[in-house]
Backbone as numpy.savetxt, mean C-alpha at the origin, in Angstrom:
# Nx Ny Nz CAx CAy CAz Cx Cy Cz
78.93 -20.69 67.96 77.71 -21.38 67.57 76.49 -20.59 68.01
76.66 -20.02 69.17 75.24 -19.42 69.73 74.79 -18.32 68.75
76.27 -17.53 68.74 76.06 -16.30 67.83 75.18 -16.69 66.18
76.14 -17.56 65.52 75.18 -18.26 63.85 73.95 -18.57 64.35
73.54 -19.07 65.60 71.77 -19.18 65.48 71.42 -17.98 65.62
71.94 -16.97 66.41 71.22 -15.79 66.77 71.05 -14.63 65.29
72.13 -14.91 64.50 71.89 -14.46 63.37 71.12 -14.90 62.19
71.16 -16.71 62.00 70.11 -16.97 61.53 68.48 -16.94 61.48
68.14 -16.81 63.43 67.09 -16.58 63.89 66.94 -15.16 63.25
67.86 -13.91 63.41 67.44 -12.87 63.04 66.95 -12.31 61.76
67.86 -12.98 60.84 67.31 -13.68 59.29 65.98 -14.14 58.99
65.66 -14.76 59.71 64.52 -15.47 59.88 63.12 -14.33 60.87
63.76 -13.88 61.01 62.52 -13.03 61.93 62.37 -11.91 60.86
63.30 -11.37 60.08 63.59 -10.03 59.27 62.41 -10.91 57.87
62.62 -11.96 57.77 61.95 -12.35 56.65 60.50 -12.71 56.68
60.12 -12.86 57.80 58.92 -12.89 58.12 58.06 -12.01 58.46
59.03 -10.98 58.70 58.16 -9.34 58.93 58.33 -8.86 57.60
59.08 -9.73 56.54 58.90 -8.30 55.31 58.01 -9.03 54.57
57.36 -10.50 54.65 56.46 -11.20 53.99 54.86 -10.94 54.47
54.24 -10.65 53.09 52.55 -10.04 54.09 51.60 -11.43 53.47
51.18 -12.05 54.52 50.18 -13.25 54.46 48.90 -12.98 54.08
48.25 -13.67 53.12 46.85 -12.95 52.26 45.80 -13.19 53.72
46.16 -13.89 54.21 45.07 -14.36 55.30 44.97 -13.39 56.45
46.55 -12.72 56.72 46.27 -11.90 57.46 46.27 -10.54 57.45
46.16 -10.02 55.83 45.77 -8.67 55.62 44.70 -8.78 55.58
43.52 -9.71 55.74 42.34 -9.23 55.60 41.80 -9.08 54.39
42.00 -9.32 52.54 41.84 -9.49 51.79 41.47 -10.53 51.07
40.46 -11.17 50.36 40.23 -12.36 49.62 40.96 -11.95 47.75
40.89 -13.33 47.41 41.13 -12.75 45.95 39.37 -12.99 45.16
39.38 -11.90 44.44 38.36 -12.04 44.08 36.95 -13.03 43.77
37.87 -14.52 43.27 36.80 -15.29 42.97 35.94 -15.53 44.42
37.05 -15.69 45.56 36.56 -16.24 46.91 35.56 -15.36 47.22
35.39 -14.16 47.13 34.80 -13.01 47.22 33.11 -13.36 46.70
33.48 -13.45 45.72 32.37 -13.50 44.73 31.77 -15.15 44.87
32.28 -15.68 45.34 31.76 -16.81 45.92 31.32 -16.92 46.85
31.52 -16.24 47.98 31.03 -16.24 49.41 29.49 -15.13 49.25
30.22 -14.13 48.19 28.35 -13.41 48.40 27.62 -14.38 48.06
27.69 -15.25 46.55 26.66 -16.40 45.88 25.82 -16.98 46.79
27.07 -17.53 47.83 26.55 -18.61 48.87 25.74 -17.66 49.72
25.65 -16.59 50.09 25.16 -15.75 50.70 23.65 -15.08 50.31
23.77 -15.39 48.97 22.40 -14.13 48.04 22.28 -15.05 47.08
22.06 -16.70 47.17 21.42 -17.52 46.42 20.32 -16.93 45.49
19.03 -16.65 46.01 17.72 -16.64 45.90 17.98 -14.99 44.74
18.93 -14.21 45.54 18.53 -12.75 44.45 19.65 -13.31 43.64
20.77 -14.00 43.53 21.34 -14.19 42.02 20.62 -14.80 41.14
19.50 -15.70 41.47 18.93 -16.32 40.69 17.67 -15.84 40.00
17.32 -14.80 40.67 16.38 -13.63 40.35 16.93 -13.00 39.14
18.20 -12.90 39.76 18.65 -11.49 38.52 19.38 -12.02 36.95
19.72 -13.28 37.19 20.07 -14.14 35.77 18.39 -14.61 35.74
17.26 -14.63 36.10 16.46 -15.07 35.32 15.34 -13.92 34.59
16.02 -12.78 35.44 15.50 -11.30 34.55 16.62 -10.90 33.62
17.64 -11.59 33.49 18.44 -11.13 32.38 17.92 -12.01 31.38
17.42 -13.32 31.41 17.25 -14.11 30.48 15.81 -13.42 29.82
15.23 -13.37 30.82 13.51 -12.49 30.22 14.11 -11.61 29.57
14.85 -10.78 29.59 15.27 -9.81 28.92 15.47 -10.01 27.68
16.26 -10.43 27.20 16.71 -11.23 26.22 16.12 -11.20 25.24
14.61 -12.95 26.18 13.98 -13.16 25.19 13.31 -12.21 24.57
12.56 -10.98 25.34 12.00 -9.77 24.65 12.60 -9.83 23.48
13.73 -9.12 23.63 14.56 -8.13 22.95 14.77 -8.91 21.27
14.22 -10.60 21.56 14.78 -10.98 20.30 13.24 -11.25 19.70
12.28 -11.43 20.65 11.17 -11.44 20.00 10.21 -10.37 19.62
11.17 -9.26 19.99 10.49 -8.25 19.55 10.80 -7.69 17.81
9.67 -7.49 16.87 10.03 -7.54 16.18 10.64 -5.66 15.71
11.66 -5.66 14.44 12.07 -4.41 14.20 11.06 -3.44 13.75
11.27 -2.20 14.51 10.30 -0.86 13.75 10.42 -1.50 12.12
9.11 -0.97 11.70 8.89 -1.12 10.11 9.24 0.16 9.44
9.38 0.54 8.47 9.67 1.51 7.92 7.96 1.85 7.16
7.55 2.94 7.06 6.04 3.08 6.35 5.90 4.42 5.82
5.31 4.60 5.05 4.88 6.39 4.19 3.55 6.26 4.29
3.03 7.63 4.13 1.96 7.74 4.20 0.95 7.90 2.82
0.13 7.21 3.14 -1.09 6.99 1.67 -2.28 7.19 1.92
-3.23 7.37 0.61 -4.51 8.05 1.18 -5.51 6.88 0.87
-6.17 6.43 2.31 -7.58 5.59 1.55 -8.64 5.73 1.70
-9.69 5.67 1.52 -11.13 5.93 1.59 -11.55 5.77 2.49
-12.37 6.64 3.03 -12.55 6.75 4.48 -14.13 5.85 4.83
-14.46 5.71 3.83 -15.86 5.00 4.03 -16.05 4.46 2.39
-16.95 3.65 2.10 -17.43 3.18 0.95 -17.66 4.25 -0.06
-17.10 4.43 -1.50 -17.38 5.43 -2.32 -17.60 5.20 -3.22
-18.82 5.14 -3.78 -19.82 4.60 -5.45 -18.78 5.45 -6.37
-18.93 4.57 -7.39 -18.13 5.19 -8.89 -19.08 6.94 -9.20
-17.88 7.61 -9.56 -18.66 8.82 -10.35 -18.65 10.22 -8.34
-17.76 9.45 -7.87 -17.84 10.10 -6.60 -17.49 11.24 -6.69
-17.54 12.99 -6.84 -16.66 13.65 -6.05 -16.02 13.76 -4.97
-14.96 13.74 -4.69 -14.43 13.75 -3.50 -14.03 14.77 -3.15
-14.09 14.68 -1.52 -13.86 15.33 -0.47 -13.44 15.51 0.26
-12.37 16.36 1.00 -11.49 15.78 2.43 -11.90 14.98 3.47
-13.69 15.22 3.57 -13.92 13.85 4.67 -14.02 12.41 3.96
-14.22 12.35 2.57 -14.18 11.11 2.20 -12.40 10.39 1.97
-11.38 10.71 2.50 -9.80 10.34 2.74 -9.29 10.47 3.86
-8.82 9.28 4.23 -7.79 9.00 5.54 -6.66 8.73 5.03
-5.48 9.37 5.52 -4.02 9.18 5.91 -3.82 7.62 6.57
-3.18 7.12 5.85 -2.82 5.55 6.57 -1.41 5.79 6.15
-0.94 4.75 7.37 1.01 4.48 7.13 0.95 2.98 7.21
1.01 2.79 5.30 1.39 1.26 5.03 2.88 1.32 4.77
3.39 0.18 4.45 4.81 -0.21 4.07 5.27 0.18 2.89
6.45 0.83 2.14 6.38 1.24 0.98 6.34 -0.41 -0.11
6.22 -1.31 0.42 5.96 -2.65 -0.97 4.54 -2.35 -0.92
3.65 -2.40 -0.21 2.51 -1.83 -0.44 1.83 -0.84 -1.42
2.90 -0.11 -1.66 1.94 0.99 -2.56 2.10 0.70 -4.06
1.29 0.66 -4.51 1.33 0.80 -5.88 1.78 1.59 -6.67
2.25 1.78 -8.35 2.49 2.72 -8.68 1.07 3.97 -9.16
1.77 5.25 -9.03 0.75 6.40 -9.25 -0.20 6.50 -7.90
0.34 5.98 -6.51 -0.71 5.80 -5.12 -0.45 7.60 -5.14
-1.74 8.09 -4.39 -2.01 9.44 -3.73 -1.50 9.92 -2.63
-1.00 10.96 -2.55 -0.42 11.34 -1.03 -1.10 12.47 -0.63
-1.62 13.24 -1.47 -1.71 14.51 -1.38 -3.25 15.10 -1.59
-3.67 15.03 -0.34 -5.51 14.92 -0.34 -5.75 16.80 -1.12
-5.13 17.61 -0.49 -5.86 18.84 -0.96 -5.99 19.35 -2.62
-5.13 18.15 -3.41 -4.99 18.13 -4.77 -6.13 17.48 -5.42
-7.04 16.71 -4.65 -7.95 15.65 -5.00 -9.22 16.32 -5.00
-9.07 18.05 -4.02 -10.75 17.61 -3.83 -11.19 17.89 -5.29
-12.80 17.33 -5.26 -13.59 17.64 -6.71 -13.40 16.39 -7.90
-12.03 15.92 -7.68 -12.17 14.58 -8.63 -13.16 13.47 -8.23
-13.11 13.15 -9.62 -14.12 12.60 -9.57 -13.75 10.67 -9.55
-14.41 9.76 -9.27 -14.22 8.26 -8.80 -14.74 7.56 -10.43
-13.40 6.93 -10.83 -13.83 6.51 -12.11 -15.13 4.75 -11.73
-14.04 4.20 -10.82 -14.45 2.84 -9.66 -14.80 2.72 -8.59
-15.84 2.15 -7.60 -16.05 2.28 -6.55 -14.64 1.90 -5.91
-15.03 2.50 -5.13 -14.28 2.40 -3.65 -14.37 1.61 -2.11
-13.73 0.45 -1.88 -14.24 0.27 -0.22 -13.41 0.55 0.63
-13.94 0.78 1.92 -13.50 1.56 2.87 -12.18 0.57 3.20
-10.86 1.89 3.24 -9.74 1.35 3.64 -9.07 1.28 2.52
-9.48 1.26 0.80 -8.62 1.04 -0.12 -7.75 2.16 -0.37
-7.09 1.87 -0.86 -5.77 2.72 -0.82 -6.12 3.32 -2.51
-5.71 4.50 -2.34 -6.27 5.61 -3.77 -5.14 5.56 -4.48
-5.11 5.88 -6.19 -4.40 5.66 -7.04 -5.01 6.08 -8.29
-4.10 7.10 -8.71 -4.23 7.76 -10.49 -5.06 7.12 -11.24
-5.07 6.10 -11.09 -6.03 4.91 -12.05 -7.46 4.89 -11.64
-7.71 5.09 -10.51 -9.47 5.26 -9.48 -10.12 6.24 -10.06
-8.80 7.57 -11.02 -9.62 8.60 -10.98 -10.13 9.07 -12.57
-11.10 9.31 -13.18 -11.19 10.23 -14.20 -10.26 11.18 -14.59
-9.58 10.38 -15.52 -8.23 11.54 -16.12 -7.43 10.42 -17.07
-6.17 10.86 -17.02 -4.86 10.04 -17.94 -4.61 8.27 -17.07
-4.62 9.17 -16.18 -4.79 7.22 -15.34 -5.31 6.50 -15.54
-7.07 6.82 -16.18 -7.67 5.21 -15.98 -6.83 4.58 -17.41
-6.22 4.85 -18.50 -5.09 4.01 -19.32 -3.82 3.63 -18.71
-4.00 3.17 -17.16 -2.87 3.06 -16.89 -2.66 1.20 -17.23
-1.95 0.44 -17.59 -1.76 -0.47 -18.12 -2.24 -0.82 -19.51
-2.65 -0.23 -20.04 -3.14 -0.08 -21.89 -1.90 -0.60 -22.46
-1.74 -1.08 -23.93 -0.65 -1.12 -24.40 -0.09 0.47 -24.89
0.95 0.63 -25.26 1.40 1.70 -25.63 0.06 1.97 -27.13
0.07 3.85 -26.89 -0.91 4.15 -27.94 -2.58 4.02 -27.98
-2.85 3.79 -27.12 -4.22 3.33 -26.55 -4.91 4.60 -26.15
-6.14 5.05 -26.88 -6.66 6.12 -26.31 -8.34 5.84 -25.37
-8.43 6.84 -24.54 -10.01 6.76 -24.03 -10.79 7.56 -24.47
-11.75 6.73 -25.32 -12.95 7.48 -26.00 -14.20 7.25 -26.07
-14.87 8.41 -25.17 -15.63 8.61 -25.28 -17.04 8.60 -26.45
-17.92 7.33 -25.97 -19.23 6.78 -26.57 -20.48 7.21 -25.90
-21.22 7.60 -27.15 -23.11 8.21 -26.47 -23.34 6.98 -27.31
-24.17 5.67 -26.37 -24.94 4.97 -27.06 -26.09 5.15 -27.18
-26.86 4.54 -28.12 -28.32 4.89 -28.57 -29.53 4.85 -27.69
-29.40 3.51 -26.50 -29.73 3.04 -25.31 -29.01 3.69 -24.20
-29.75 4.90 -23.65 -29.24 5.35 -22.26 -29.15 4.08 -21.12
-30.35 3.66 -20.98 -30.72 2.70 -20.25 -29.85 1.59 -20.03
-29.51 1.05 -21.32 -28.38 -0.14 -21.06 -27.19 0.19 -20.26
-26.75 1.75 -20.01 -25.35 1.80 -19.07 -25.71 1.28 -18.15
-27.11 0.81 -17.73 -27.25 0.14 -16.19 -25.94 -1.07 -15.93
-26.15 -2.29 -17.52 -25.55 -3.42 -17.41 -24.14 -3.42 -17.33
-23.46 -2.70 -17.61 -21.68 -2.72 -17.90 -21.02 -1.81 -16.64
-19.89 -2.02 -16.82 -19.31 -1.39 -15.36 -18.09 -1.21 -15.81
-17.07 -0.36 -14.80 -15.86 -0.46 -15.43 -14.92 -1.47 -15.23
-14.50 -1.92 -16.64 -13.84 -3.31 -16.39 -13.94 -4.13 -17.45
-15.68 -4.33 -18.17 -16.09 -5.09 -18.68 -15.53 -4.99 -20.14
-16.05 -5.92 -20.54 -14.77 -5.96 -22.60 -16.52 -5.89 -22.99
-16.51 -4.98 -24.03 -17.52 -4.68 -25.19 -17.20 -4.82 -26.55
-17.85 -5.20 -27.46 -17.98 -4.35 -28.71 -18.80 -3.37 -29.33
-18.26 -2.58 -29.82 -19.27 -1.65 -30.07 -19.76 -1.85 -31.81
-20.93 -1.38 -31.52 -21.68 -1.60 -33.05 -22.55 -0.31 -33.47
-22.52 -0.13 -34.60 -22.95 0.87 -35.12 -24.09 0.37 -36.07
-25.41 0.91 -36.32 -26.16 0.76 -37.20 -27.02 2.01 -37.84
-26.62 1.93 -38.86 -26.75 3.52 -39.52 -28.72 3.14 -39.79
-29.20 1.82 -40.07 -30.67 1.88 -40.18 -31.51 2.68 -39.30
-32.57 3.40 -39.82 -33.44 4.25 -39.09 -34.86 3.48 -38.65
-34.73 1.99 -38.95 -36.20 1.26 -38.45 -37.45 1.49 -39.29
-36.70 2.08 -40.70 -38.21 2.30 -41.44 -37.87 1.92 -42.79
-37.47 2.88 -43.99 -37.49 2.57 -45.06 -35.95 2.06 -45.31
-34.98 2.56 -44.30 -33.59 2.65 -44.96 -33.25 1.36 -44.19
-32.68 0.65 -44.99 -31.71 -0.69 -44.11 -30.61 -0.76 -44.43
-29.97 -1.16 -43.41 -28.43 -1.16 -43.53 -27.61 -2.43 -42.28
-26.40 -3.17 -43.03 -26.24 -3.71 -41.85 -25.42 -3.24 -41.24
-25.17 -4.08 -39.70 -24.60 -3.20 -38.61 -22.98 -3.36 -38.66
-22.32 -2.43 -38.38 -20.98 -2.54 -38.06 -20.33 -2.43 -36.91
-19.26 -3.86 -36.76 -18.88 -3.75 -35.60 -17.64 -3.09 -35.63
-17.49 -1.64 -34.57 -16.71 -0.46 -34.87 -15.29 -1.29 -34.15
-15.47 -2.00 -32.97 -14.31 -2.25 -32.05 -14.48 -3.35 -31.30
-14.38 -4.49 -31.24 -14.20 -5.75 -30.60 -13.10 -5.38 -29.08
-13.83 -5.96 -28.24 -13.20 -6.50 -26.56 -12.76 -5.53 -25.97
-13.04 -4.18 -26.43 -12.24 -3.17 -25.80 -12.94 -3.05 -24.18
-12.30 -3.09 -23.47 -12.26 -2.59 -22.07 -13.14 -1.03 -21.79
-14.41 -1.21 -20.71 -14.57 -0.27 -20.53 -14.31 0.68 -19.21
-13.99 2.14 -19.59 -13.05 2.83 -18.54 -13.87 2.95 -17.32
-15.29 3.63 -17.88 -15.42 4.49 -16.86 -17.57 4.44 -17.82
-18.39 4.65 -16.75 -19.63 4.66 -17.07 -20.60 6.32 -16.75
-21.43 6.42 -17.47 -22.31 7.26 -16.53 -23.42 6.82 -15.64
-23.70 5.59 -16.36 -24.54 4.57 -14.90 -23.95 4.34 -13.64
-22.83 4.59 -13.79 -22.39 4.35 -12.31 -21.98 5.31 -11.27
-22.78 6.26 -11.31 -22.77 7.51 -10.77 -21.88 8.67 -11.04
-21.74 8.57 -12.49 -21.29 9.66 -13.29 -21.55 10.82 -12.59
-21.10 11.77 -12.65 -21.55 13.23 -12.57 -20.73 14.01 -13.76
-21.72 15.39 -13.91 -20.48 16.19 -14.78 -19.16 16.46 -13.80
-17.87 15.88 -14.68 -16.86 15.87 -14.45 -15.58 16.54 -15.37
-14.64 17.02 -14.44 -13.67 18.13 -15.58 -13.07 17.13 -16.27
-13.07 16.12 -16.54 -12.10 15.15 -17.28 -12.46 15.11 -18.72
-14.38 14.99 -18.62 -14.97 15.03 -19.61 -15.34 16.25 -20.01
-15.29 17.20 -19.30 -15.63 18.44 -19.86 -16.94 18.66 -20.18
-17.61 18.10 -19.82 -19.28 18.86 -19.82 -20.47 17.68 -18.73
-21.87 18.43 -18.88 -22.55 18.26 -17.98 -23.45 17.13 -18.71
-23.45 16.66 -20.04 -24.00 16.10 -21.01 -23.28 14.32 -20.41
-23.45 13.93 -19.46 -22.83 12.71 -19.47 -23.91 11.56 -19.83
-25.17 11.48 -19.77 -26.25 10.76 -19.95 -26.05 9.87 -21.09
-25.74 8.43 -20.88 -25.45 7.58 -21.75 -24.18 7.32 -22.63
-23.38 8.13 -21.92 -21.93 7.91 -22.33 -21.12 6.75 -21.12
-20.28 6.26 -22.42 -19.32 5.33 -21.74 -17.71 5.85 -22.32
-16.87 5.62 -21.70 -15.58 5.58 -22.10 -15.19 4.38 -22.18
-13.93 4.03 -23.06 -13.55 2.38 -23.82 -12.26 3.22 -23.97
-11.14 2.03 -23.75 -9.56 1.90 -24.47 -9.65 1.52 -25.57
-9.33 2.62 -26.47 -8.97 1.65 -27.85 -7.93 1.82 -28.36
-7.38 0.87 -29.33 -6.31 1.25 -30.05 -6.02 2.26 -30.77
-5.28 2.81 -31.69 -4.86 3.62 -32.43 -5.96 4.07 -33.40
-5.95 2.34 -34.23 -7.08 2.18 -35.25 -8.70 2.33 -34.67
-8.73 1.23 -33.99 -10.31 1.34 -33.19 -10.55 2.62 -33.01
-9.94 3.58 -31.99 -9.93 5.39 -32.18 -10.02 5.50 -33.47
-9.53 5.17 -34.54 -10.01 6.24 -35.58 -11.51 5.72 -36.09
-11.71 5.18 -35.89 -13.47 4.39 -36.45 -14.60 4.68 -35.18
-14.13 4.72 -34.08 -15.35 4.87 -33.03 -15.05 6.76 -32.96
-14.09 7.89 -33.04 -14.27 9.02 -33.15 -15.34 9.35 -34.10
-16.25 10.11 -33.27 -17.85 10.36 -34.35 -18.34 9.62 -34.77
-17.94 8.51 -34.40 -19.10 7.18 -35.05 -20.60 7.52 -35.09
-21.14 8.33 -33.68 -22.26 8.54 -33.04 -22.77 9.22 -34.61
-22.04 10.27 -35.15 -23.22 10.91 -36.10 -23.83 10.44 -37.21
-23.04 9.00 -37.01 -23.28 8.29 -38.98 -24.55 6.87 -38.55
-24.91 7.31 -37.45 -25.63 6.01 -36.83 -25.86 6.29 -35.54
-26.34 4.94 -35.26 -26.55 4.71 -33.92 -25.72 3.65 -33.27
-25.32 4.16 -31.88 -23.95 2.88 -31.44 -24.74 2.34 -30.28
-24.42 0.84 -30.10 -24.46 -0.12 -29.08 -23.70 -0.76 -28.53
-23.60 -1.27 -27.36 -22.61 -2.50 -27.26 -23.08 -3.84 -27.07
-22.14 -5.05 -27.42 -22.43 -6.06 -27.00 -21.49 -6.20 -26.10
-21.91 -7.45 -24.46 -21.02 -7.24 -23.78 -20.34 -9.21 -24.05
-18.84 -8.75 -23.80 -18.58 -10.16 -24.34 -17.38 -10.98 -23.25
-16.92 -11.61 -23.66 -15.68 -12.10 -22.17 -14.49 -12.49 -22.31
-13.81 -12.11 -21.89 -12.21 -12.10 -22.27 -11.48 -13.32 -23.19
């Protein structure tokens, strides 16, 4: 009997030296770990989840880079009939829904053209602003710009570009000959003025701009207002859409 305890005891002692107690290696399991710092560093965990949350919110209220190209707009106010100049254009980066079709990119191509429409500072430039094939930009198909010397220099004061005219022709000379007047072209749109600070411009090709207007006309209207000027005298009436 003594001997079976002394062997069971020894059993028992062999099994307790080959078993390692978490308590007494000196090891926690992790959560306990991470729980005892908490309880320990209250004040900076609560610091650092409430700079993660600031974080956050930035990050979602910040809004995304935009995507933008660059366009050219007027660097200050520019009267119709402008030549332009590299100091009269600034480089701006709008959004490409922003730009219109035929917008300008390319200032060193511009200088010397001339401003069919005023300009205010900040507008964004476009084929259509300028003396050339542009200002027919929305015409119906077939629509030409032609050039009118009316009889009245003076009246280019009243019209601008934009306005709907008709033009009239009256071949009477105010003395013996009478004749009545013909109206060459009803509502046509006018392009471009020399009242409005025309200058000689390469579009028009000469220095003779004094009392000329340009008008969209149709196919037909073009063939009746070409040289109208020599069979008479032309006017407009101005009328409304």
């Amino acid at each position: 009997m003594p001997a079976n305890v002394f062997r069971s005891g020894g059993a028992a002692s062999r099994y307790q030296r080959g078993t390692r107690n978490p308590r007494s290696s000196g090891r926690r399991p992790a959560a306990l770990r991470l729980g005892g710092w908490l309880s320990r560093n209250r004040r900076l965990a609560i610091a650092l989840l409430l700079c993660a949350a600031a974080a956050i919110s930035v990050h979602q209220l910040t809004p995304a880079p935009v995507h933008t190209v660059t366009g050219l707009a007027a660097a200050r106010d520019l009267p119709a009939g402008s030549a332009l100049a590299p100091a009269d254009l600034a480089h701006v980066q709008v959004p490409p829904d922003m730009m219109a079709a035929g917008f300008l990119d390319q200032d060193n191509e511009l200088a010397g053209k001339q401003l069919a429409a005023p300009l205010r500072k900040g507008q964004l430039l476009t084929d259509a602003q300028l003396l050339g094939p542009g200002l027919l930009a929305g015409t119906p198909p077939g629509s030409a710009a032609v050039p009118l010397r009316m009889a009245d220099p003076s009246s280019i004061q009243l019209v601008s570009p934009g306005q709907l005219v008709n033009v009239v022709l009256t071949a009477a000379n105010g003395f013996d000959q009478q004749a009545p007047s013909e109206v060459l072209a009803t509502a046509v749109p006018v392009l471009w003025t020399s009242g409005k600070g025309g200058q000689s411009g390469q579009w028009l090709g000469t220095s003779e701009t004094d009392g000329l207007i340009v008008v969209a006309a149709s196919a037909e209207q073009a063939a009746r207002l070409a040289g109208a000027s020599t069979q008479g005298k032309l006017f407009f009436v101005l009328v409304g859409p």
